[in-house]
C-alpha positions, -999 to 999 in steps of 0.1 A, spaced: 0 0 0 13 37 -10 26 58 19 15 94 17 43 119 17 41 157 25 66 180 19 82 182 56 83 143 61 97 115 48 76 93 61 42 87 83 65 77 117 86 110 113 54 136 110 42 153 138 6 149 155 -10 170 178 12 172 212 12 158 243 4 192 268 16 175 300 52 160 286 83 175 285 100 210 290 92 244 280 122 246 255 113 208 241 74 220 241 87 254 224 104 237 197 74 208 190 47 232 188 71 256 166 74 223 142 39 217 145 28 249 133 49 254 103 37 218 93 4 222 94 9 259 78 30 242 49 5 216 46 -24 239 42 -11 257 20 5 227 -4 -37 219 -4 -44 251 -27 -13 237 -52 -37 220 -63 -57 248 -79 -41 254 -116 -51 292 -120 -50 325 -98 -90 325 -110 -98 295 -94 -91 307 -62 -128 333 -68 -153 308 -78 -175 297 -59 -174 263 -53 -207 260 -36 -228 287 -34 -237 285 1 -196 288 6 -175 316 3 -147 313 -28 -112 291 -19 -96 330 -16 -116 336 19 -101 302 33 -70 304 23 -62 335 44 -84 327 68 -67 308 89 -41 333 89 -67 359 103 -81 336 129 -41 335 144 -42 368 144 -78 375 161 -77 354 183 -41 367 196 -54 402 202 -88 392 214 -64 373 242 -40 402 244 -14 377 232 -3 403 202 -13 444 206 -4 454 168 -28 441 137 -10 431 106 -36 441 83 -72 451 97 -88 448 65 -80 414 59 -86 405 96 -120 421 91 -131 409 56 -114 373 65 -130 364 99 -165 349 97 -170 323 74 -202 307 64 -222 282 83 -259 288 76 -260 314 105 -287 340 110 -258 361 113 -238 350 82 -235 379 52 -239 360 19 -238 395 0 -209 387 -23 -209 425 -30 -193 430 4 -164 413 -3 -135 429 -21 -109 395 -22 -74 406 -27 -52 395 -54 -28 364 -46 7 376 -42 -16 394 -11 -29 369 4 2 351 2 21 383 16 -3 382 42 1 344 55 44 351 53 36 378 77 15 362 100 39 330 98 65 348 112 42 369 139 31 335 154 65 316 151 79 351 171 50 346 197 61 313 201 96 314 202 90 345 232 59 338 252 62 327 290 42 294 295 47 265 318 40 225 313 18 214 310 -3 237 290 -38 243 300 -63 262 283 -53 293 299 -19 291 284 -10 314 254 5 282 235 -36 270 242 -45 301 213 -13 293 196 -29 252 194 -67 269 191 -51 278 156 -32 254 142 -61 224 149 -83 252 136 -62 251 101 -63 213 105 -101 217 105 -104 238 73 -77 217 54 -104 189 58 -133 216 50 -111 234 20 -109 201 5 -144 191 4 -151 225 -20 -118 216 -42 -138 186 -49 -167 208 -61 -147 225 -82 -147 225 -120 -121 201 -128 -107 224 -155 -98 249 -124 -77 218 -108 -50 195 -113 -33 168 -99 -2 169 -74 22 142 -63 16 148 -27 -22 146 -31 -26 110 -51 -59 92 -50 -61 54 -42 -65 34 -75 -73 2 -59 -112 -15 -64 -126 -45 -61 -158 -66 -54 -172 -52 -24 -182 -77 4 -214 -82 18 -223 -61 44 -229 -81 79 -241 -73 114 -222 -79 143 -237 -82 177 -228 -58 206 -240 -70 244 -257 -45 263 -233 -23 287 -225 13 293 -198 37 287 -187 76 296 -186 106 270 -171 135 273 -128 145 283 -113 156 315 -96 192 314 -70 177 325 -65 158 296 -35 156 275 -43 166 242 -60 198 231 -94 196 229 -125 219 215 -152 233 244 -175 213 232 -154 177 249 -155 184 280 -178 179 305 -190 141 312 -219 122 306 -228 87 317 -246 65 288 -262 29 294 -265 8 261 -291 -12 251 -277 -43 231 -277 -38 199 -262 -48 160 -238 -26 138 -225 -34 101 -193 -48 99 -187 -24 68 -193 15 60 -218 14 35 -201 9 2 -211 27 -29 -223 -6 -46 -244 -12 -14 -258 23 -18 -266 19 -57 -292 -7 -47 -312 19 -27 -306 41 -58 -322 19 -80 -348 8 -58 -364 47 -66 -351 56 -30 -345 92 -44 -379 94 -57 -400 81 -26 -410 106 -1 -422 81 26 -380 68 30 -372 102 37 -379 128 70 -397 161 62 -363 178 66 -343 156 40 -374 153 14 -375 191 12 -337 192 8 -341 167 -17 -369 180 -37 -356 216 -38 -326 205 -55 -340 178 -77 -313 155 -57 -305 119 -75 -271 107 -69 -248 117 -42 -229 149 -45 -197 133 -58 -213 111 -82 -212 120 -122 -233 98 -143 -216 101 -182 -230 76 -211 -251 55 -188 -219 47 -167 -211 62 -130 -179 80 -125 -166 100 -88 -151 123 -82 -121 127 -65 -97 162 -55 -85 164 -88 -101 139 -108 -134 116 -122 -126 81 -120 -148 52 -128 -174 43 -95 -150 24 -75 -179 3 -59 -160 -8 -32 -151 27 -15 -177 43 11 -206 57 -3 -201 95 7 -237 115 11 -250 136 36 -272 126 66 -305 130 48 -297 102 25 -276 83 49 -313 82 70 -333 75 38 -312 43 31 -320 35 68 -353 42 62 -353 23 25 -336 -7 41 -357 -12 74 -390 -12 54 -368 -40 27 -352 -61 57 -387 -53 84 -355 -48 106 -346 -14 131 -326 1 111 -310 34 117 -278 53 122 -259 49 159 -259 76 182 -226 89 189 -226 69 225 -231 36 202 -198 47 180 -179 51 208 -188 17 222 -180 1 188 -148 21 190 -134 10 223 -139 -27 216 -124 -23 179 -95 -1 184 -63 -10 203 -44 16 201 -57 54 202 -45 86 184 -14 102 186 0 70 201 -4 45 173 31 39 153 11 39 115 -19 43 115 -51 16 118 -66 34 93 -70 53 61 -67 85 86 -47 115 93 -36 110 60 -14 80 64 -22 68 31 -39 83 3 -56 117 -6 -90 95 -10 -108 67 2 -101 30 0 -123 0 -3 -145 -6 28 -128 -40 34 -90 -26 34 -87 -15 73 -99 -37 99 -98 -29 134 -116 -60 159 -147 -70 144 -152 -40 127 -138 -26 96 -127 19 94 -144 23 129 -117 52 125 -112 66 92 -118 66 50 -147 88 58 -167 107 88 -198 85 101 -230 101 102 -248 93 137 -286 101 149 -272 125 179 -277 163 173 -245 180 189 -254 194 225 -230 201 255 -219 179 280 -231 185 314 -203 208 331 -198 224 297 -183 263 295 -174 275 262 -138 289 259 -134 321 262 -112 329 230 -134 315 211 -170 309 224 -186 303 192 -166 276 180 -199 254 200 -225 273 209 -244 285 177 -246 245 166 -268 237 201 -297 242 182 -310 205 173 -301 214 134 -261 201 139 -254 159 136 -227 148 153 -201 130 126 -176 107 143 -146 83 134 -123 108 109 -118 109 72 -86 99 54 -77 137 58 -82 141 90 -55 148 111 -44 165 145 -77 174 169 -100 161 142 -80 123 142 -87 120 184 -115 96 194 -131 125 217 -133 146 189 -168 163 186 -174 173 149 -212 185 139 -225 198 105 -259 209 93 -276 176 78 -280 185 43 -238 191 45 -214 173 28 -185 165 44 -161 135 34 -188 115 55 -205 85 49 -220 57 73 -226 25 81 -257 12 102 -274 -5 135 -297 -25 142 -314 -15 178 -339 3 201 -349 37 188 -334 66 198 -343 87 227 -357 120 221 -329 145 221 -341 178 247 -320 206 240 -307 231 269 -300 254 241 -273 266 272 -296 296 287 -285 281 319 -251 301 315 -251 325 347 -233 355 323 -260 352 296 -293 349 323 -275 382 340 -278 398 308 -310 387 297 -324 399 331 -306 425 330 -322 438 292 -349 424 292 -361 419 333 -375 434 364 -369 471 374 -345 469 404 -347 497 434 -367 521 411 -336 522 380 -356 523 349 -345 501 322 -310 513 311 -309 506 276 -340 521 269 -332 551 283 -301 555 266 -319 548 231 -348 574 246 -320 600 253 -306 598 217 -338 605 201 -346 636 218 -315 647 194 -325 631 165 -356 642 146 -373 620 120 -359 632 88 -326 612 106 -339 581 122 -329 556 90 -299 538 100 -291 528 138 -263 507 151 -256 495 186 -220 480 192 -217 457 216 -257 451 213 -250 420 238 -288 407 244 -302 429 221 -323 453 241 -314 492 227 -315 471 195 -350 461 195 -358 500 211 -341 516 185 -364 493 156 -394 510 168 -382 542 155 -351 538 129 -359 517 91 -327 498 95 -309 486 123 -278 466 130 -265 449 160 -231 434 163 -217 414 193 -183 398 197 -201 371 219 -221 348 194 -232 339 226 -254 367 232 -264 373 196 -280 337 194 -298 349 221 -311 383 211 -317 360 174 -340 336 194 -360 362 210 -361 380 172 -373 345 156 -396 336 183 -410 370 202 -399 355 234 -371 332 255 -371 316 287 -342 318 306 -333 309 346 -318 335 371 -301 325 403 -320 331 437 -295 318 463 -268 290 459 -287 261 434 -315 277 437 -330 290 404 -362 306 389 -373 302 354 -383 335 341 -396 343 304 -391 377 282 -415 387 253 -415 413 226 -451 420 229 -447 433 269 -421 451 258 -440 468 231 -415 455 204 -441 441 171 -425 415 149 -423 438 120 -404 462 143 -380 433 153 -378 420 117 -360 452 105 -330 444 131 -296 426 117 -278 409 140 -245 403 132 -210 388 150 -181 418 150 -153 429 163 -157 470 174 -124 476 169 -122 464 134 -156 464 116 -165 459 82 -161 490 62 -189 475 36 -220 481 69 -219 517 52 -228 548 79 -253 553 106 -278 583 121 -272 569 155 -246 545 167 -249 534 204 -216 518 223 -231 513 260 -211 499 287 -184 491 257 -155 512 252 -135 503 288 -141 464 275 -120 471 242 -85 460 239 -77 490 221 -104 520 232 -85 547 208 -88 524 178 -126 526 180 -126 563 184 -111 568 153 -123 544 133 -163 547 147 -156 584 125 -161 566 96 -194 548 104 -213 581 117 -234 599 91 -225 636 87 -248 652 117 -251 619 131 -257 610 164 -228 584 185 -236 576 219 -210 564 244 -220 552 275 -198 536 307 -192 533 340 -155 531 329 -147 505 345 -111 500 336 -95 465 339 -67 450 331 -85 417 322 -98 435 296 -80 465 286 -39 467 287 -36 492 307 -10 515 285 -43 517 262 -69 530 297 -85 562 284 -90 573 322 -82 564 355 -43 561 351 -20 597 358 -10 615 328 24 631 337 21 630 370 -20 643 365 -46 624 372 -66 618 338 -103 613 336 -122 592 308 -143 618 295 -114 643 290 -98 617 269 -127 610 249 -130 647 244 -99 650 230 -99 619 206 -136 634 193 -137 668 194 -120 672 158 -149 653 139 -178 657 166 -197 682 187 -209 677 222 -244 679 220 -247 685 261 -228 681 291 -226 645 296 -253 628 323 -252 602 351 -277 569 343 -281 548 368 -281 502 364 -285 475 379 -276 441 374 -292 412 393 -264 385 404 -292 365 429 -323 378 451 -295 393 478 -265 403 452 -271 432 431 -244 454 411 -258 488 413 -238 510 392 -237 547 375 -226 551 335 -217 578 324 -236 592 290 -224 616 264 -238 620 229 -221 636 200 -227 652 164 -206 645 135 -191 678 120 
């Protein structure tokens, strides 16, 4: 069998794989995550060799994806956000590109599918771009202060958040190369598909006793690990049967040309509607040419190799379920991801990064492709791990004693919504994070991934209840705090604020509103009563799914903490707050960074920053660049208690509460100064009161201070 080879290897026993965090020294650690980085960069970037034209790099490959150009730097800007959103780095390297690079597409409310707001450099750019932030993170490493073993507080945490974060979209850049016209690709020594077929076997169920198991990873453990692993939950397992084989594209044919595209009653609501909408017949790799069946691979269409994994997306990976229960009056279905597990630890011996080679067409060990279903077994089993992801029943949700990472909080979050499938066991390209048993992968169901499945035989699946994680004590402070009781006679905050703006604004100039740092959502839904247009942009996704969920659905539940354990489940509706749905319809939500926002959300009447600017790493950044977002006689609206923290803010970029030459220098004064060449004060600023609920005894009664200003 062929050996894959990348260009910093000579062979699979002499690559790297994701480190151990507790082993070794800080110099050893230095120099293996140093390694690890520039192989994973080299290898991402040997990926798009494969494209044969500068042009290729702007289609789009699917049109629910961004062109090949976005990813390509995008892994670049994510290093670089996520160092100064962790104070790791203090200096950008290019704020357009970290601003027009940073959100990708994933079927979010919040996702902009506008291609007219995208201006995608040229490539000797982007590659400029990804030189420069190779040798900005290889500095950071070579300089930072850590300590073994690494923990996810440690700096070299952010430094591994974005190398198994590459990892990820070498596997997800692959799938759209594959989409690709193949005139706008071409083949590569380095990326060779496997040219082996045969005969598949017939597929056979193997019996699994009843027993139980435990999901979810320690934070202690030794290998890096997204939010979403950790946390632990205990899993009894009824007996049941699982095919010995992923289900083969020969094996899939017959549900093909049994009409299973055809019939609604094999599919669910969901996947018939996916189906029908886009006249769906074949899986998305397949090309049918002269009445014969050809797939296709990175770079190529080869004759159907029947004996390879059928690769579809869950909907049709449920429908042949469905198709072969009815034929076989048998259970069938997909396993949960409790029931992979459980086939995985009685199959596989030896667990990634341990293993020597590879037990499987994984972590690219072999080929750049799949290999026949019968070519890796591993107990009774055959790819348990690898040759493609494994479609299971189990919608991603957290484990109890989840928290989301602070760097990075919506790496999880936005897919608890019942709409995400987990996808378990690895592809042949996946490598690093993605190549660890624990690994907790989910995609939308009418994705395609390198994925396949194989089935079970066994008791239905439970009814999955989602926690939607409203239970987060930050989030239910907020919500209360926007959306909840008046506390010791304070009137609602945000509303004020909006109500304070308006008396300056007149109706000729209520159009366009934006509130930075919208958290919840409150000013925003105040300000669509009045303003045509408004936008609302968050860093948290955390918040802005919530503020989307009360937009959608005109109210949310949430729970607030009385004393200790003790909760009470309180709800918040549009309607008692005089909000209508049309109002709330006109409001954008969006993910954003203050301090670099998209040049292409145009200019505003009123912009709104409450309690934001002392939580911005860099406070004088925003001042200047908010300038450029305020219509001419436009309204901005700054509002804190200037709270200055360290935590938050270095303090060499405090506005206030630090001495200026020996001076004590106030907040205001420095805002004053940073403003007062493009704005007017409108009045002399004003005291406004809060509060914010912590339990029925703990309240954080606080005074903000507001001042509103006119753009010259």
């Amino acid at each position: 069998m062929k050996m894959w080879l990348n260009n910093n290897a000579t062979n699979y026993q002499e690559r790297l794989r994701t480190p151990l965090l507790d082993q070794g020294d800080v110099v050893s650690k230095r120099a293996e995550l140093r390694n690890y980085f520039l192989q994973t960069y080299n290898l991402y970037e040997s990926l798009f060799e494969l494209l044969n034209s500068e042009q290729s790099f702007y289609i789009k490959a699917d049109p629910l994806r961004h062109p090949l150009i976005f990813y390509y730097c995008h892994t670049a800007v994510f290093f670089i956000n996520k160092c100064i959103a962790t104070k790791l780095m203090d200096k950008r390297i290019n704020p357009t590109f970290e601003s027009l690079f940073a959100v990708g597409v994933d079927e979010m409310t919040w996702d902009d599918y506008n291609q007219a707001h995208y201006d995608w450099p040229s490539i000797i750019l982007a590659k400029q771009y990804r030189d420069q932030v190779k040798a900005a993170v290889l500095q950071l490493i070579d300089t930072c202060s850590f300590t073994v073993p690494i923990t996810w507080d440690s700096p070299l945490w952010i430094i591994l958040m974005g190398v198994e974060h590459e990892r990820i979209h070498l596997e997800t850049s692959s799938v759209l190369i594959r989409q690709l016209p193949l005139n706008n690709v071409k083949s590569h020594p380095s990326w060779s598909y496997c040219t082996e077929d045969h005969l598949p076997p017939s597929n056979l169920l193997r019996d699994l006793s009843a027993g139980s198991i435990t999901l979810g990873k320690a934070l202690s453990a030794n290998t890096y690990g997204w939010d979403n692993e950790y946390g632990q939950q205990q899993c009894k397992i009824e007996a049941f049967s699982a095919s010995q084989y992923l289900v083969s594209n020969q094996e899939f044919f017959a549900f093909m040309q049994a009409g299973g595209y055809a019939l609604e009653k094999f599919w669910q609501p969901e996947g018939w509607q996916w189906c029908q909408g886009l006249q769906v017949n074949m899986p998305r790799f397949w090309r049918l040419k002269n009445n014969k069946y050809f797939l296709r691979t990175l770079t190529a269409e080869i004759p159907m190799p029947w004996s390879w994994p059928a690769e579809v997306n869950y909907h049709e990976a449920k429908a042949f379920c469905n198709w072969l229960s009815a034929k076989t009056e048998a259970a069938v279905r997909l396993p949960t991801e409790a029931e992979w597990y459980y086939i995985y630890q009685q199959s596989v011996r030896v667990s990634y990064p341990y293993w020597q080679n590879a037990p499987g067409n994984i972590d690219l060990a072999y080929f750049a492709s799949s290999t026949p279903v019968d070519q890796f077994k591993q107990g009774n089993f055959y790819d348990v791990i690898g040759n493609v992801w494994q479609w299971t029943e189990t919608p991603i949700d957290a484990f109890p004693g989840f928290q989301p990472h602070p760097a990075y909080d919506d790496f999880s979050v936005p897919t608890f919504e019942g709409l995400h499938n987990l996808i378990k066991g690895g592809s042949w390209i996946s490598t690093g994070n993605e190549a660890l048993a624990s690994a907790r992968y989910a995609f939308r169901r009418h994705f395609y991934q390198h994925a396949g499945f194989r089935y079970v035989v066994g008791t239905a699946v439970p009814e999955t209840k989602f926690s939607y994680y409203q239970t987060d004590k930050i989030l239910s402070e907020y919500l209360e705090f926007h959306f909840g009781s008046e506390y010791f006679n304070c009137p609602n905050y945000l509303k004020r604020i909006v109500a304070e703006c308006l008396e300056h604004l007149p109706i000729s100039q209520r159009r366009r509103a934006l509130d930075l740092g919208c958290a919840v959502g409150r000013a925003s839904f105040e300000c669509a009563k009045y303003f045509t247009e408004v936008k609302a942009i968050d860093f948290s996704t955390l918040f802005i799914r919530s503020a989307i969920r009360l937009q959608e659905n005109s109210s949310l539940q949430y729970v607030i903490c009385e004393e200790g354990e003790l909760t009470t489940n309180r709800e918040c509706s549009l309607a008692e707050l005089g909000i209508s749905q049309k109002d709330a319809a006109k409001i954008e939500f969006m993910q954003g960074d203050a301090c670099n926002l998209k040049s292409s959300i145009g200019q505003f009447d009123l912009v709104i920053a409450s309690n934001l600017i002392d939580r911005l790493y860099n406070p004088r950044e925003f001042l200047q660049s908010i300038i450029n977002f305020v219509a001419t006689g436009g309204v901005l609206a700054i509002a804190s208690p200037y709270t200055w923290l360290s935590e938050h803010t270095p303090k060499s970029q405090w506005l206030g509460g630090i001495r200026h030459d020996g001076e004590p220098q106030e907040t205001f004064s420095a805002l004053h100064a940073e403003l007062q060449h493009h704005f007017e004060l409108i009045q002399s600023p004003q005291d406004i009161e809060f509060v914010i609920r912590e339990t029925r005894r703990k309240y954080q009664h606080s005074i903000a201070q507001l001042s509103l200003w006119r753009r010259k």
